[in-house]
N, C-alpha and C positions, 0 to 999 in steps of 0.2 A: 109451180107449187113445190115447196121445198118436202124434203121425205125424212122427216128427222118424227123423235120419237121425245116427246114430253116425259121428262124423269121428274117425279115430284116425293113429297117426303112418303105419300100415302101407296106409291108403287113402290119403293125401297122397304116399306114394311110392310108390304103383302109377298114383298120376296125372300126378307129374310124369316117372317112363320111358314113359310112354305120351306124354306130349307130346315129350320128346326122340327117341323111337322115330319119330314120324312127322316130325319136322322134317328127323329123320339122313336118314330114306330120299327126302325130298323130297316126300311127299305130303301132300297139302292135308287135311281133315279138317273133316266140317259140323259137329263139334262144337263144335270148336275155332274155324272162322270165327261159330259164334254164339257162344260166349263173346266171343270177340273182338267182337262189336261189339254185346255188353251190357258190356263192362268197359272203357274205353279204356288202362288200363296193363298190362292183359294182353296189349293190342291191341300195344303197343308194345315188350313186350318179349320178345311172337314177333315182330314184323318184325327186331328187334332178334338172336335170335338166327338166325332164316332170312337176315343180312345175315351175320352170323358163320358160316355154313356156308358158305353160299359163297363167303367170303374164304378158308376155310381148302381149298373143294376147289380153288380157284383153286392158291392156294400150293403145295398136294399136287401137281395136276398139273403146275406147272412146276417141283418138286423134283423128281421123280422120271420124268420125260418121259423119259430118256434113258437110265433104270434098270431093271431089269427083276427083278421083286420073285422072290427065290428059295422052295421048299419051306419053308427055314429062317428067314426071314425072315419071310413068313406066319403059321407059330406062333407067333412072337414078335408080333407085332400082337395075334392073336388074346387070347394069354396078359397083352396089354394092356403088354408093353415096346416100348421101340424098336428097329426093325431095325438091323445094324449100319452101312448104309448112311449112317443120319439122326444 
């Protein structure tokens, strides 16, 4: 019996929300720091998006420092549009 492992499109995309899941929330992952340093352009293009998260909370927080995000505004994040604030 052979020992291979079926790659399909729907395991490629539960692995990369799983790498965007942990980058969004800021936690580290020993998965992911060992792939990263058996592969060095995976290695680079988490530091890469981990410098992209925090340009964008940066940004976040100084758009909205002075705003104070409403009930209705919420949903609409949530629902993945822009509040009407932005």
């Amino acid at each position: 019996m052979s020992k291979y492992k079926k790659i399909n499109e729907a395991l490629v995309g539960d692995f990369l929300n799983a790498i965007f899941r942990s980058v969004g929330k800021g936690a580290g992952s020993r998965a992911l720091d060992k792939l990263s340093k058996k592969d060095a352009k995976f290695a680079k293009i988490r530091k890469d998006l981990e410098k992209a998260r925090q340009d964008l909370d940066k940004h976040m927080k100084s758009k909205g420092a002075d705003t104070k995000l409403s009930r209705k505004d919420m949903k609409a994040i949530y629902r993945g549009e822009l509040p009407d604030w932005l």
